[in-house]
N, CA, C and O of each residue as an XYZ file, in Angstrom:
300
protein
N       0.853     -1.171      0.000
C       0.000      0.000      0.000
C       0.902      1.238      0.000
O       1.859      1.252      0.773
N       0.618      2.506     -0.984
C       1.226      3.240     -1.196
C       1.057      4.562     -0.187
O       0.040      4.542      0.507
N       1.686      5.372     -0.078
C       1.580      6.490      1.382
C       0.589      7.222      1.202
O       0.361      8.039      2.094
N      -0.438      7.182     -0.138
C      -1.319      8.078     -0.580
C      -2.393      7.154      0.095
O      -3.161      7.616      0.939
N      -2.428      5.926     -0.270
C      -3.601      5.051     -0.109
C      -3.566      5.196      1.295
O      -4.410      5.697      2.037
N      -2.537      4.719      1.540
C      -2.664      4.692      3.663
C      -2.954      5.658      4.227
O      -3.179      5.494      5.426
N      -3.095      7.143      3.656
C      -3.461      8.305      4.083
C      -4.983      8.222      3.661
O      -5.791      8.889      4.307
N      -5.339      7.573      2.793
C      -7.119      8.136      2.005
C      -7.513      6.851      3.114
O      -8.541      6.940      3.786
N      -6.766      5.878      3.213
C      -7.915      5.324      4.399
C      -7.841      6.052      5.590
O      -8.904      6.555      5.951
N      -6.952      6.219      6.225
C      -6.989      7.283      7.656
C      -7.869      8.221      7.482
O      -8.669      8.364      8.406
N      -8.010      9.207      6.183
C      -8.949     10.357      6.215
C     -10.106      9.177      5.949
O     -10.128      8.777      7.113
N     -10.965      8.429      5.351
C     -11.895      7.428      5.321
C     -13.006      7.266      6.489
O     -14.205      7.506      6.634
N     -11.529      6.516      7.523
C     -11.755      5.993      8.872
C     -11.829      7.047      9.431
O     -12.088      6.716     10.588
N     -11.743      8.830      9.379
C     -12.046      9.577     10.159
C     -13.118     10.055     10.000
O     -13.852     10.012     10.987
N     -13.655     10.681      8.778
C     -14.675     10.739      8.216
C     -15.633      9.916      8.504
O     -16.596     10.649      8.726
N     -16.049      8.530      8.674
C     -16.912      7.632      9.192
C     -16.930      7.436     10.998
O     -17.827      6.918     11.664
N     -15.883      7.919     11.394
C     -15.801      7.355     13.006
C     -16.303      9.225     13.090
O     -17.235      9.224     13.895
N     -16.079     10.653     12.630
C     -16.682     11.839     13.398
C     -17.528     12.392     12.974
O     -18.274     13.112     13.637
N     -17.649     12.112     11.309
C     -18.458     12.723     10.870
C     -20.335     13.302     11.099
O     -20.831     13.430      9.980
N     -21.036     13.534     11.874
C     -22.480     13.517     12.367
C     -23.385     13.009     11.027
O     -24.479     12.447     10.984
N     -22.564     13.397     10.067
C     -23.992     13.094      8.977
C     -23.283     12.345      7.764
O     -23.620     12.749      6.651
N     -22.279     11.234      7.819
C     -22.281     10.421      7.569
C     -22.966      8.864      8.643
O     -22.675      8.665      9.822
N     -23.828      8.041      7.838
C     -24.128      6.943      8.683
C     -23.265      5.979      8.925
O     -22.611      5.523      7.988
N     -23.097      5.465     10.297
C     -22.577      4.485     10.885
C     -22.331      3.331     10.095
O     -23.341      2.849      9.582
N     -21.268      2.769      9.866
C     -20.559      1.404      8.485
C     -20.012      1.046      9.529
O     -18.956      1.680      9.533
N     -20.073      0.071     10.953
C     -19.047     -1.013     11.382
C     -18.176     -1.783     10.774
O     -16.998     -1.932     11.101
N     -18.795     -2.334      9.789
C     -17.924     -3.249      8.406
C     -17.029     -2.400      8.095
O     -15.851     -2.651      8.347
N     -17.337     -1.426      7.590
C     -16.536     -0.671      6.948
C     -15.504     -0.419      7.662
O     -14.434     -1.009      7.511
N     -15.703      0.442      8.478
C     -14.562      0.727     10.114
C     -13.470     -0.690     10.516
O     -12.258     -0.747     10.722
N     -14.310     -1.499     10.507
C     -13.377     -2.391     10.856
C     -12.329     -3.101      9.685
O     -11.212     -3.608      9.784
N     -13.318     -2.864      8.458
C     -12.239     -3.610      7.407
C     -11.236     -2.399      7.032
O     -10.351     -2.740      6.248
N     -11.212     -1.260      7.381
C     -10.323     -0.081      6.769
C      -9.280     -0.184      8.269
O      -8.120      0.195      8.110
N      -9.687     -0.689      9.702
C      -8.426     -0.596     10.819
C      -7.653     -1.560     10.395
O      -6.439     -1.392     10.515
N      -8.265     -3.075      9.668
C      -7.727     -4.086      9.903
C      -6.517     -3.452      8.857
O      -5.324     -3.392      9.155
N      -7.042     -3.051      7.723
C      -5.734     -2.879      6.446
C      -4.941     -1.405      6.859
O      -4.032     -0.995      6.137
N      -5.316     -0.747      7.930
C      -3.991      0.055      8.191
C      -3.367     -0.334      9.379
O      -2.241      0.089      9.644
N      -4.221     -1.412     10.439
C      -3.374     -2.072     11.339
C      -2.073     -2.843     10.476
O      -0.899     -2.484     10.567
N      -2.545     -3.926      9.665
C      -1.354     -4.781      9.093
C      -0.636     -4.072      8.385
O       0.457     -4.629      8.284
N      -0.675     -2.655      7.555
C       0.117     -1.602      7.207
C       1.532     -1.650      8.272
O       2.660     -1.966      7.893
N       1.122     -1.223      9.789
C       0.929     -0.595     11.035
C       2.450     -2.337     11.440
O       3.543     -2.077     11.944
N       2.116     -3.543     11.127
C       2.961     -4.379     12.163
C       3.921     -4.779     10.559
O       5.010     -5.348     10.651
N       3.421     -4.450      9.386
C       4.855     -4.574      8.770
C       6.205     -3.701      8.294
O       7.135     -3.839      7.498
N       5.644     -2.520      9.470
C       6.706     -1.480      9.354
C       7.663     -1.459     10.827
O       7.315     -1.600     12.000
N       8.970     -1.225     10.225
C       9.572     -1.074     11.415
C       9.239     -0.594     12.880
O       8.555      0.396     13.141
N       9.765     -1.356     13.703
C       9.299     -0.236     15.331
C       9.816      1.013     15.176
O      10.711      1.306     14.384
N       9.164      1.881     16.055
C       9.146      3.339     15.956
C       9.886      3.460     17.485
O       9.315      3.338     18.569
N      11.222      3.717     17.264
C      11.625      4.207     19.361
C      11.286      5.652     19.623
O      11.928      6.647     19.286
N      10.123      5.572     20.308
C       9.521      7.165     20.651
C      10.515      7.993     22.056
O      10.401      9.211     22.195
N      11.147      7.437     22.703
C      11.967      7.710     23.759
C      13.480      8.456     22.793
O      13.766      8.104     21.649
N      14.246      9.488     23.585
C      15.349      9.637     23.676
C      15.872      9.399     24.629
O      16.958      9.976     24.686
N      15.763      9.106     25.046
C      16.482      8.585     26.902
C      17.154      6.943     25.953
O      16.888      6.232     24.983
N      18.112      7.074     27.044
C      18.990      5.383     26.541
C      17.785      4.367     27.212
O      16.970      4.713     28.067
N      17.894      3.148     26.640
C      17.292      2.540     26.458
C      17.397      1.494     28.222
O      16.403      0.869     28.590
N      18.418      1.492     28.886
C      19.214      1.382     29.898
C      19.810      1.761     31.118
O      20.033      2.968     31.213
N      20.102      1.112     32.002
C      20.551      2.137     33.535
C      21.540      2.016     32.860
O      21.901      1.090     32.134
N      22.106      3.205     33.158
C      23.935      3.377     33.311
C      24.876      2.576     33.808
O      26.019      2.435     33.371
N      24.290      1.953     34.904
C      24.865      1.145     35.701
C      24.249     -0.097     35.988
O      23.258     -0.381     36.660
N      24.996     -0.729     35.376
C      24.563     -1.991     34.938
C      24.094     -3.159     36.128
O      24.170     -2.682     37.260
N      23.641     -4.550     36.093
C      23.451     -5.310     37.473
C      25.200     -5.613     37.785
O      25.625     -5.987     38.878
N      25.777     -5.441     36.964
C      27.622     -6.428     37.437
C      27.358     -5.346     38.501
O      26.841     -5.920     39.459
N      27.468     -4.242     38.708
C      27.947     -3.166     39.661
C      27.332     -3.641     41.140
O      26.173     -3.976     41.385
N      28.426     -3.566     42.014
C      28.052     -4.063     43.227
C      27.684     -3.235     43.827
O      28.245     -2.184     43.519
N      26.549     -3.083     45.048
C      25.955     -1.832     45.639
C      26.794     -1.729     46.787
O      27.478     -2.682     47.163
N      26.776     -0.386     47.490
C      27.713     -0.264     48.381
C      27.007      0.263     49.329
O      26.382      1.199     48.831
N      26.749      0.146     50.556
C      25.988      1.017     51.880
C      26.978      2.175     52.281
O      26.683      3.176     52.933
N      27.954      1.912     51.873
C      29.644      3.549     52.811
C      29.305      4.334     52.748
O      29.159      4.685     51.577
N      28.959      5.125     53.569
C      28.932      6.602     53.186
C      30.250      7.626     53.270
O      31.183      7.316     54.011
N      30.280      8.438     52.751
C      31.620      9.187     52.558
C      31.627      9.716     54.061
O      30.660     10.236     54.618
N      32.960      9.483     54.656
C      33.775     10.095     55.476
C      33.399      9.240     56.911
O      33.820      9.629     58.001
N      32.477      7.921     56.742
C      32.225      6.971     57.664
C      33.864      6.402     58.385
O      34.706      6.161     57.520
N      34.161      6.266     59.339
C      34.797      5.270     59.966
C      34.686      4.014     59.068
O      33.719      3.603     58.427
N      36.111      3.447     59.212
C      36.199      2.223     58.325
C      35.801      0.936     59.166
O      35.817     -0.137     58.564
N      35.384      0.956     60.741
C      34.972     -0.162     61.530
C      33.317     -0.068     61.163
O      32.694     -1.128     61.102
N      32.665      1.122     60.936
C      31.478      0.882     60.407
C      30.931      0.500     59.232
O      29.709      0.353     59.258
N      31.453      0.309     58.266
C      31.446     -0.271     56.699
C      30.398     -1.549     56.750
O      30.170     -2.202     55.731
């Protein structure tokens, strides 16, 4: 499906799901989600985040209770 077509169904499916004085097509609605859903899972994932994907600090890192300037008998 070409980027024109996948756009005339989106305007389609909007037009039928807000329009007041177009009548209600369930069939319709549903056969126009199904063909821009499967559009929708044969395109790459989309990473909506900029944040790393990851803690910084990884599980190897051992946690430590010390606090700075503690006595070394309290550790």
């Amino acid at each position: 499906m070409t980027e024109t077509e996948y756009n005339g169904k989106l305007d389609e499916l909007d037009r039928l799901l807000n329009d007041p004085t177009v009548p209600m097509q369930p069939h319709r609605i549903w056969d126009l989600l199904a063909e821009v859903a499967d559009r929708q899972t044969r395109s790459a994932p989309i990473r909506n985040s900029l944040l790393p994907s990851g803690p910084v600090i990884g599980l190897s890192t051992m946690p430590s209770t010390r606090q700075p300037g503690s006595a070394a008998h309290q550790v």
